[in-house]
N, C-alpha and C positions, 0 to 999 in steps of 0.2 A: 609530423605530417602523416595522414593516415593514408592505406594503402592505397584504398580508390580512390583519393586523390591525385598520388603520383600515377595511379594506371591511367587517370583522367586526363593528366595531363600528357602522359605518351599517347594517349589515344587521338587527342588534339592534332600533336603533334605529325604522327603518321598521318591523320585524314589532311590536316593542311599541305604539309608538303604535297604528300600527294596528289593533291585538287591543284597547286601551284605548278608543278611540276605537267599536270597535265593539259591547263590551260598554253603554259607558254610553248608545250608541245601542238596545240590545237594552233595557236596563233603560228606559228610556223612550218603548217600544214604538216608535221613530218610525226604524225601519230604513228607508231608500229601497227603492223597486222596484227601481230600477237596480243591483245590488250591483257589476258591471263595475271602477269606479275600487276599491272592497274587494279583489275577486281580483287585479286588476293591483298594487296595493299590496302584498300577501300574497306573491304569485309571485315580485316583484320582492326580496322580502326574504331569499325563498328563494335568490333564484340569485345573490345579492350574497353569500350563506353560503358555498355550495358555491366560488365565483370567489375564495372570502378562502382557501378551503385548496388551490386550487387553485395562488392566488399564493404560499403559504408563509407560515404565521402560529404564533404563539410559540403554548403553551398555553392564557394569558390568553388570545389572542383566538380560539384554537377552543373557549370555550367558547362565547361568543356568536354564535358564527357557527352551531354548534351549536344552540344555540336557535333563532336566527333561522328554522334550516331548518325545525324542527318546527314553529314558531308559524306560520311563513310558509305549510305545506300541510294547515295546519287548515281553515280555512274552504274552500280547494277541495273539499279532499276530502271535509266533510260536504255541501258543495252538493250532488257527484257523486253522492254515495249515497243522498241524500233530498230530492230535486226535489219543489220544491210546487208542486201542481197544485189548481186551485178543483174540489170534487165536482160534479157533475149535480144534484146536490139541496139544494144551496146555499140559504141563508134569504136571501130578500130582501127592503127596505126595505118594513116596513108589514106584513110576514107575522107570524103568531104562532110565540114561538119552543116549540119544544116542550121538555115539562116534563123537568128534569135536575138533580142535585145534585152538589155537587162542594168539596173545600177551596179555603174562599180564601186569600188573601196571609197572616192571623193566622191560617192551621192550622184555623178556625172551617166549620161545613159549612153552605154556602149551597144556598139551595132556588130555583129560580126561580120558583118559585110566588108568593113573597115578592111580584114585582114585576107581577103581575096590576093591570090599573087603570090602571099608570103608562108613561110613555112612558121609555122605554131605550135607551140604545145602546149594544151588547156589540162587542167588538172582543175575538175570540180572537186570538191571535198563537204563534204555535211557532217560535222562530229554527233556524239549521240547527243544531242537534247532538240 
């Protein structure tokens, strides 16, 4: 097996986990602050692509390596373009949220009105894409 192929395939292998790894982080709202070790993992799987056909690799392995690159400059590249930033007007702890409707997770339309009386905690989340 030639090099770039096995680099191809480590590079596969880092951009997939990773992308797995961070969807079911995204599905479970509990993305870190820190994305840094994400990027460095993503970038990493990128340039392990590029180095597999750099080094010479059969077709099998530019396909993955292939992949790797794309999956690997996804999450930079949505960071670059859509930096989150907290508004000026930000709701905080104990403030009343103002009145909004919206679908929920079953496609159902929720009223926040609904939750007058009760104490809540809303947690929106936008991951980067």
């Amino acid at each position: 097996m030639k090099t770039g192929t096995k680099l191809s395939i480590l590079a596969f292998a880092l951009a997939l986990g990773s992308a797995v790894l961070w969807f079911y982080l995204t599905r479970q709202v509990n993305l870190p602050e820190n994305r840094t070790l994400f990027v460095v993992a993503f970038l990493s799987a990128a340039v392990l692509g590029i180095a597999a056909f750099i080094k010479g690799t059969s077709w099998a392995g530019a396909v993955p390596a292939a992949l790797a690159i794309l999956i690997g400059l996804f999450l930079p590249f949505t960071i670059a373009v859509s930096p989150q930033e907290v508004s000026a007007n930000v709701i905080k702890v104990g403030d009343t949220i103002p009145h909004f409707t919206a679908p929920d997770d079953r496609g159902e339309l929720f009223d926040s009105n609904s939750l007058h009386g009760h104490l809540v905690l809303i947690k929106f989340f936008r991951a980067h894409w």
